[in-house]
N, C-alpha and C positions, 0 to 999 in steps of 0.2 A: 549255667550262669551266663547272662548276656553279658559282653566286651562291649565296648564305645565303638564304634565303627572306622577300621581303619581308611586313611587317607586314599582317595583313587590314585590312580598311577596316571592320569593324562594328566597334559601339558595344561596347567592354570593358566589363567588370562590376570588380571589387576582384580586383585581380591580387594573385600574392604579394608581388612586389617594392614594390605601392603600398600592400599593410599592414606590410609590413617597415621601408619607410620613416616610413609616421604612427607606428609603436610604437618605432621609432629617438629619432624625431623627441619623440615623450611620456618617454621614459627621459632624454633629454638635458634636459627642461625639470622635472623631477619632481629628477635628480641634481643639477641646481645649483638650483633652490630650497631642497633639503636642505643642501647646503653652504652658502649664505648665511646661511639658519637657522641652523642649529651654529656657524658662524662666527662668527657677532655673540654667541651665546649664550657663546660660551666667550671672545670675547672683551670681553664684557662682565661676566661674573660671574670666570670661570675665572683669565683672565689675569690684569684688575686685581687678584684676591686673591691669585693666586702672586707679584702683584709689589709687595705691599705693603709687606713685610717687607724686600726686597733697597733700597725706596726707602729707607724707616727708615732702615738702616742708613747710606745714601748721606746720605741727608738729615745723621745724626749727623755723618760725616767731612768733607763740605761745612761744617757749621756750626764745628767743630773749627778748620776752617782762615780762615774767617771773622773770628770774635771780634767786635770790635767795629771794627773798620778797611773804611770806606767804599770804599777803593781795590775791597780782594778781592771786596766784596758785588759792587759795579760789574761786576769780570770775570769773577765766578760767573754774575751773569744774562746779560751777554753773550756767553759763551762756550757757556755750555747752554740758552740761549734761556726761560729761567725769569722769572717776575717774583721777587725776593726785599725780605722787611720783617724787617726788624730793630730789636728793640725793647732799649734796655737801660734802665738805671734814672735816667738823666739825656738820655736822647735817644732817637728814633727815624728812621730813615729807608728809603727803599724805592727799589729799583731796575726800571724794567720790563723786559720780554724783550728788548728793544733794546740794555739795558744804562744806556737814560737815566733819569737821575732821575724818581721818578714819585711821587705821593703816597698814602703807605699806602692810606687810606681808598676811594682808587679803586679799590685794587687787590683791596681786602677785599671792595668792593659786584660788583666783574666775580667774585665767586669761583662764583657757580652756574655761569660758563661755563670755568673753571678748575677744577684740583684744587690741595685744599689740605692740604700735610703740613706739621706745626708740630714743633716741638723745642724744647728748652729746656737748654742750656748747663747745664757744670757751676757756671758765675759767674752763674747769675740770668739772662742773656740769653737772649732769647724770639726765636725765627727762625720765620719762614713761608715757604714756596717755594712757588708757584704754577704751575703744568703746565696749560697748553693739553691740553685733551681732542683736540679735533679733531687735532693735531699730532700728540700722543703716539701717533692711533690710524691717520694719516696711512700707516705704514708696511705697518701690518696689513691695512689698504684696496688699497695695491698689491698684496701677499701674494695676499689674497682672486679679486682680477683674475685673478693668474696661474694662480690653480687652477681659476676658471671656464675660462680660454683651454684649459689642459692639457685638460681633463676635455673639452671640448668635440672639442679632438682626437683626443683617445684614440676617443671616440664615433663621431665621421667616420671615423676610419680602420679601426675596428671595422665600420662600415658597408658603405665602400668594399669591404672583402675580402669582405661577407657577399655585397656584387652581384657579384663577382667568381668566387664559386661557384656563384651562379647563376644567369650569364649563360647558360651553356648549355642550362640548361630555357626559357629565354626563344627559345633557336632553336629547339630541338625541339618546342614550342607551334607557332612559326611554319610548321616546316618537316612541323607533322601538319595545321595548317589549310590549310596549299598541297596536300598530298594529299589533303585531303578535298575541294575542287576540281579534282582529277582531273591535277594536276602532279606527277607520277610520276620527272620528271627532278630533283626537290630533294633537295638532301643540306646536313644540317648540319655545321658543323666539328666536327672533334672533336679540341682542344687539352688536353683531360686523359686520365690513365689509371683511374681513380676508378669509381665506381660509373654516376653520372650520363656520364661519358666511354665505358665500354661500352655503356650501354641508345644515345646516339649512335650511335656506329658498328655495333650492330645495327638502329636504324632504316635507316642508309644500306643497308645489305646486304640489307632489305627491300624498302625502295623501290628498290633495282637489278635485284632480282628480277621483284619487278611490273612495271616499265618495261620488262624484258625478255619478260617474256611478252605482256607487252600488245603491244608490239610482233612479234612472233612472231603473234599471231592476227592484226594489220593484216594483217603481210605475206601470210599464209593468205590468207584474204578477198581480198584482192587478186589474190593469183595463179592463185583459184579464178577468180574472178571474169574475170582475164584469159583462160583456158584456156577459160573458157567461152564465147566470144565465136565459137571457129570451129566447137563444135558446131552453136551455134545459129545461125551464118549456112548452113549444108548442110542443118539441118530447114528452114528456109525457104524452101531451095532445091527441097529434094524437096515442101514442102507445096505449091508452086506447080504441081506436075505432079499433084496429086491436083485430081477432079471439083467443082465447089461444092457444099460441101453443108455441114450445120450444125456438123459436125462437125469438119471444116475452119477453121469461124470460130471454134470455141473453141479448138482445138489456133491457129491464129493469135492467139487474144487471151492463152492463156499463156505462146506466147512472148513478145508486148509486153513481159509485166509481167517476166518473167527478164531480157529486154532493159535494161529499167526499172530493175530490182535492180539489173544488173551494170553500168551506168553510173553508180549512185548507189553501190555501191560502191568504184570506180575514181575517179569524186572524193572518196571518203575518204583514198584513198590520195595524192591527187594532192596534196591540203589536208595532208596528214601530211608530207607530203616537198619542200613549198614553207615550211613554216610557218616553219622557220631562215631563210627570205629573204624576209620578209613587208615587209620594208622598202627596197625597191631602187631603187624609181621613184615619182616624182611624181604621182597618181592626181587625176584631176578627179572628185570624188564626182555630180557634176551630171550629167557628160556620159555616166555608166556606169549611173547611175538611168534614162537617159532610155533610153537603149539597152535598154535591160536589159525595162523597160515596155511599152515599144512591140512585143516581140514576144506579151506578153500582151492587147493591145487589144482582141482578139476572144470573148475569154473572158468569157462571164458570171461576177460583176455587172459585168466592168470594174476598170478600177483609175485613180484621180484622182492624177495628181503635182504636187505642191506644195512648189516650189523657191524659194531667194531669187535678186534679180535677180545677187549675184556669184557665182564660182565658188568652189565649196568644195573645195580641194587638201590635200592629205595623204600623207605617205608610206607607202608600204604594194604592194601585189601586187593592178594591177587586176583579173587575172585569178580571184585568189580574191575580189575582192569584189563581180564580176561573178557568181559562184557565190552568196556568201552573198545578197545582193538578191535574185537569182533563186530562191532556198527560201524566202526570207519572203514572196514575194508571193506562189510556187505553194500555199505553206501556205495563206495567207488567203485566195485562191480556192476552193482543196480543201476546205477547208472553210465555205465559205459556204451560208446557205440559198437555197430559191428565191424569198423574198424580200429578200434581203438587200439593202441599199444597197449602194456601191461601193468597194472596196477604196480606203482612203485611205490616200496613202503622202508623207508630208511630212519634206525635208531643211532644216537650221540647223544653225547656229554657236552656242553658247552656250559662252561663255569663252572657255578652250582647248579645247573638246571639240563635235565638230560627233557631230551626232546623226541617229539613221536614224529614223523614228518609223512603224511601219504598224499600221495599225488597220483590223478587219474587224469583220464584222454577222454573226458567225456564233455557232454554241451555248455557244461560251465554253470554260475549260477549269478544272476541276474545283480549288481553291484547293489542294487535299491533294495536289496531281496536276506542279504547276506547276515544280517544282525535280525532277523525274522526266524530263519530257519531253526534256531536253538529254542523256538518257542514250541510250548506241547503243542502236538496237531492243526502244523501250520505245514501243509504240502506246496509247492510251485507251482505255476501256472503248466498246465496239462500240455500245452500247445509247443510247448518246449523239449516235451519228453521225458516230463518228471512224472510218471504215471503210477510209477510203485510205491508202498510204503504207504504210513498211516502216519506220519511226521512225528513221529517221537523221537527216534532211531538217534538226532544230534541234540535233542533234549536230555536223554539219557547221558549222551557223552561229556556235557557240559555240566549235567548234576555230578558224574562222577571224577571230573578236575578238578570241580571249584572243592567236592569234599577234599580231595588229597593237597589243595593250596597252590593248584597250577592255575594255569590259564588255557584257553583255543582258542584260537582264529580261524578262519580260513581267508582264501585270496584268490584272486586268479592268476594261472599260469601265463608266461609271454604267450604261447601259438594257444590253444584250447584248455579246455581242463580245469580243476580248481585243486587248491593246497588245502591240506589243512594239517594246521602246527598245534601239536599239544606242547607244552614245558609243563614237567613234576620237578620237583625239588629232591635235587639228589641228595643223598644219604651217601657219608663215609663209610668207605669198604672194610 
């Protein structure tokens, strides 16, 4: 079953969706500053002058029914929350918004925090009504709220849909940077029929083709590789009946190397066709370092192993990791000088992740050169001293991390030399 393609692990730059979001994000803070703006503006100029007239008006038919009778002032300002003064030409008195008695003159002095509509009766009687600003505008302030909340949804939901279209260049991103690491088996969904839903299901159709013929040249190689194994065991049979002579030992030294090829090819095959079961048993990293070493002990410069005193377990396929150990250290010998110090090969745990760490004293490898060398049969420039090997050797090592869910690197050392860091994911002991 093909998986979506997980997320690469380098450092993103300003994707689209994270400028779609800041410009979401600025339209939504820019739309409701503008409406609070106009909002106060209109309803500070606009309203109160549309509704000067319709108060007038109310003001007159409130005072009409007034007159000069205390009761009514009483349940005018009770009833509409008003302060009311009523002045006639032998009395005056005043109600406040409560509806209780209150004394004009108080009511006159609070009027900056009030509005004040006056009237004046057809009998000489002089009325004031007084309107709470903050109350009257009370309502327009809810209003306000609700159109920030709307507008804010509208925005999100306009959002939402716009990641919702393209979500799918978010896996086709993914699903090109896992093939440009050489994961030929990724396929992104393709849940639309659209534009961006074609170029999908043309990438899938791609990358099934390439998986396929890559696979196609494996099994080539392979099978050449195989078939060759009984020629070359009958020339060496016949070379054993010819006389010693010079000529003998180099017809003997090129079969070595065919020899050579065609076992390092049949562990490519063998790493290709275990790698779906890289995870089956319990592997002691310790005890297959140590194995693995000790058939190199004879080998100029040498190789130091430096382990912790517990054992580092992990699930994974000892047998490929007995493979990959054994190219890292053949590499760092193969290439060492004949002064070189000694192959240093040191295992730990750090976090969840135990780590392979080998370091040699050899000419180093070229910084422009370094994300090359993990490709099949990609050898160094000769001139440098990379004369051995058939460049498989860190092609195999990187088929058999990326099966178990690690990663490599390599780097170069401060004085000479180059590193190379495997991380497997450790397993609870």
């Amino acid at each position: 079953m093909k998986s979506r393609p997980k997320p690469s692990g380098k450092k993103e730059g300003s994707s689209l969706i994270s400028r779609l979001a800041t410009s979401t994000a600025l339209l939504a803070a820019i739309v409701v500053m503008l409406a609070v703006i106009f909002f106060h503006a209109i309803r500070g100029d606009i309203f109160m002058a549309a509704f000067q007239t319709p108060l007038e008006d109310w003001s007159v038919v409130v005072a009409s029914r007034i007159g000069a009778d205390p009761e009514v002032a009483q349940a005018v300002a009770r009833n509409h929350q008003i302060g009311v003064v009523v002045t006639t030409q032998v009395d005056r008195f005043a109600y406040g918004r409560d509806g209780e008695p209150a004394d004009p003159d108080d009511l006159v002095r609070e009027s900056d925090s009030l509005r004040k509509i006056s009237v004046t009766g057809h009998d000489g009687i002089r009325y004031a009504f007084f309107l709470d600003k903050e109350q009257f505008a009370s309502g327009h302030n809810t209003l306000l709220v609700w159109l920030i909340v709307l507008i804010l949804i509208t925005i999100g939901l306009v959002y939402a849909a716009q990641l919702t279209l393209l979500r799918p260049l978010k896996w086709l991103r993914g699903g090109v940077d896992a093939v440009s690491r050489g994961d030929f088996s990724t396929r992104v969904p393709v849940v639309r029929d659209d534009e961006i839903g074609k170029v999908a299901r043309s990438f899938n159709q791609m990358t099934r083709r390439v998986e396929q013929m890559m696979d196609d040249r494996e099994r080539l190689l392979a099978d050449v590789s195989h078939e060759l194994r009984s020629p070359l065991a009958r020339i060496k049979v016949a070379l054993e009946l010819l006389p010693e002579s010079e000529r003998r030992q180099a017809i003997n030294q090129d079969i070595r190397e065919m020899e050579s090829l065609t076992r390092v090819l049949l562990d490519r095959e063998q790493v290709r066709n275990q790698a779906s079961h890289a995870s089956e048993e319990t592997v002691n990293l310790v005890a297959v370092a140590a194995e693995v070493i000790d058939g190199f002990s004879s080998m100029p410069p040498g190789v130091e192993l430096d382990v912790p005193p517990q054992s580092l377990q992990f699930r994974g396929d000892a047998a490929l990791i007995k493979i990959l150990i054994q190219n890292l250290v053949d590499n760092a010998l193969k290439f060492s000088l004949p002064d070189s110090d000694p192959v240093d090969v040191r295992l730990h745990a750090d976090n969840d992740q135990i780590q392979i760490i080998v370091d040699d004293d050899g000419p180093g490898i070229p910084t422009d050169k370094i994300e090359k060398v993990f490709e099949p049969f990609v050898k160094l420039d000769l001139a440098r001293g990379h004369r051995s090997g058939y460049g498989l050797g860190l092609n195999l090592c990187h088929r058999i991390v990326q099966a178990h869910g690690g990663t490599i690197g390599i780097m170069a050392r401060d004085n000479r030399g180059t590193r190379v860091l495997v991380s497997l994911p450790l397993s609870p002991t």
